[in-house]
C-alpha positions in Angstrom: 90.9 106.5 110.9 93.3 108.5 113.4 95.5 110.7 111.9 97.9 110.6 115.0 97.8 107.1 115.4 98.3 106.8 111.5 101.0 108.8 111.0 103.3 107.8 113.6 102.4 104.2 112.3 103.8 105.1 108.9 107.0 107.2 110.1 107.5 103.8 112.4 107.5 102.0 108.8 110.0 104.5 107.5 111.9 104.0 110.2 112.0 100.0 109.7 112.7 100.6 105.9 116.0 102.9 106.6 116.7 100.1 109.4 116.3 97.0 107.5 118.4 98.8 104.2 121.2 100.1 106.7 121.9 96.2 108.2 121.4 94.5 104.6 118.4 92.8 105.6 116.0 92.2 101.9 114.0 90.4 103.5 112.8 92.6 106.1 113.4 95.2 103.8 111.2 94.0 100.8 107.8 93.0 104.0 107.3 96.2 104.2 106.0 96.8 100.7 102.7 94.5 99.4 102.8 91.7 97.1 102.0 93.3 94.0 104.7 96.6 95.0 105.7 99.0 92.2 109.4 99.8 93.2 111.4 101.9 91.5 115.2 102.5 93.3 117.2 105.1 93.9 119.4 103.8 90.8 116.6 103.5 89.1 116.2 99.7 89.3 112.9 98.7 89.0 111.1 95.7 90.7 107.6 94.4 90.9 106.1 92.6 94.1 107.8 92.1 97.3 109.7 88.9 96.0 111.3 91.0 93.4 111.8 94.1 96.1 113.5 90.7 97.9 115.8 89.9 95.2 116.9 93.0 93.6 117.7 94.3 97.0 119.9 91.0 98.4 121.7 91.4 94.7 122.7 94.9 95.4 123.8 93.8 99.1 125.9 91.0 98.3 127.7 92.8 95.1 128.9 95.7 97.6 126.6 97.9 96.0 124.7 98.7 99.5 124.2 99.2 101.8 125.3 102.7 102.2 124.2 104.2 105.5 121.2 106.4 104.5 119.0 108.9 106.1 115.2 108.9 105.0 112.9 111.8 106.3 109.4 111.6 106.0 108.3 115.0 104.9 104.5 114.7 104.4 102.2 112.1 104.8 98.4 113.1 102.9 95.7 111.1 103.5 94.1 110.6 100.7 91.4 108.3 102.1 91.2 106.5 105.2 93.1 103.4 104.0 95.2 105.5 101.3 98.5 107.5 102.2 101.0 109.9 99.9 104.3 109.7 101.5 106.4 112.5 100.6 110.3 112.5 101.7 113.8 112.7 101.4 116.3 110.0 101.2 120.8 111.3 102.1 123.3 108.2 101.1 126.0 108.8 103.1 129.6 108.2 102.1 128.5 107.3 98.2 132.2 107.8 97.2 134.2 105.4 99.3 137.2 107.7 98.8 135.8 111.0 99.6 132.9 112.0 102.5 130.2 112.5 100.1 126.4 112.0 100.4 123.9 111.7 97.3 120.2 112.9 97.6 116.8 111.9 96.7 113.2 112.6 96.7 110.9 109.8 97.7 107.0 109.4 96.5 105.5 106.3 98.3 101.9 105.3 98.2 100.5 103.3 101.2 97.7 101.2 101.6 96.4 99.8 104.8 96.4 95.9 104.5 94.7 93.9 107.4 94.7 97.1 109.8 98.5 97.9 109.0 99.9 100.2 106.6 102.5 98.9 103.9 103.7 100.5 100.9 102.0 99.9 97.4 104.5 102.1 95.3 108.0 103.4 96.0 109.6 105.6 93.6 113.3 107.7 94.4 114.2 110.8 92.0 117.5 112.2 92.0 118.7 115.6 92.6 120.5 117.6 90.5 123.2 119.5 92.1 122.9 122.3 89.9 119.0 122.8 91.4 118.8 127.0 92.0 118.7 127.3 95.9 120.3 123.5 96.3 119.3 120.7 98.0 117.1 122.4 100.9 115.0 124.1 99.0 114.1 120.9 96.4 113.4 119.1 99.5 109.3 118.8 100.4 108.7 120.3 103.9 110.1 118.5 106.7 108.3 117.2 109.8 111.7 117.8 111.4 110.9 113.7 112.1 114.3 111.9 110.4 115.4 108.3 111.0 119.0 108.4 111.3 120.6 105.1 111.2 124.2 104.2 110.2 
């Protein structure tokens, strides 16, 4: 294990996750997570395995649904063993009211495994934030890395 090395491997997967969700692609989307995937969606859709991820995400692509351009920021990344991660982060959906600039926030929990030397994602969960949270947005949010993949 090399924490450098691992970390900037897993904000490069965060950073092909926001990519692959901002340009509609499920597929490339839905590689990124293993087989057997726990997935639960910012809309709280849930979906097991990467075939699922697949479908559930194309669904919400072709309806209009998404993609809206989003921000995800990788917060904190805990090893938990060397082939174990805790992914701690932030996700900002831009534009979420096509009639008014408006962005909606979430808090991301993502467990990664390292499959065949690589890491991929073995649970994904979103939680929304209230508005009404004392202190706002900033202060729900776990503490940033300043490293944010901004892609629209």
């Amino acid at each position: 294990m090399n924490p450098s090395t691992d970390d900037r491997q897993i904000r490069q997967l965060f950073e092909q996750l926001t990519a692959s969700w901002n340009t509609g692609n499920a597929g490339c989307y839905a590689s990124l997570f293993t087989a057997d995937c726990d997935y639960l969606g910012c809309n709280a859709q849930y979906a097991r395995g990467r075939q699922a991820i697949a479908q559930l995400c194309d669904q919400q692509f072709r309806q209009g649904t998404a993609p809206r351009p989003l921000i995800h920021e990788v917060g904190s990344i805990r090893f938990l063993s060397p082939d174990i991660a805790l992914v701690n982060g932030s996700i900002t959906q831009l534009g979420w009211d096509k009639d008014a600039p408006s962005s909606r926030h979430t808090l991301t929990n993502s467990f990664l495994i390292r499959e065949q030397g690589e890491w991929i994602i073995t649970s994904f969960q979103c939680f929304s934030i209230s508005p009404s949270l004392p202190g706002g947005f900033l202060n729900a949010a776990p503490a940033s890395s300043g490293h944010r993949a901004v892609f629209a």
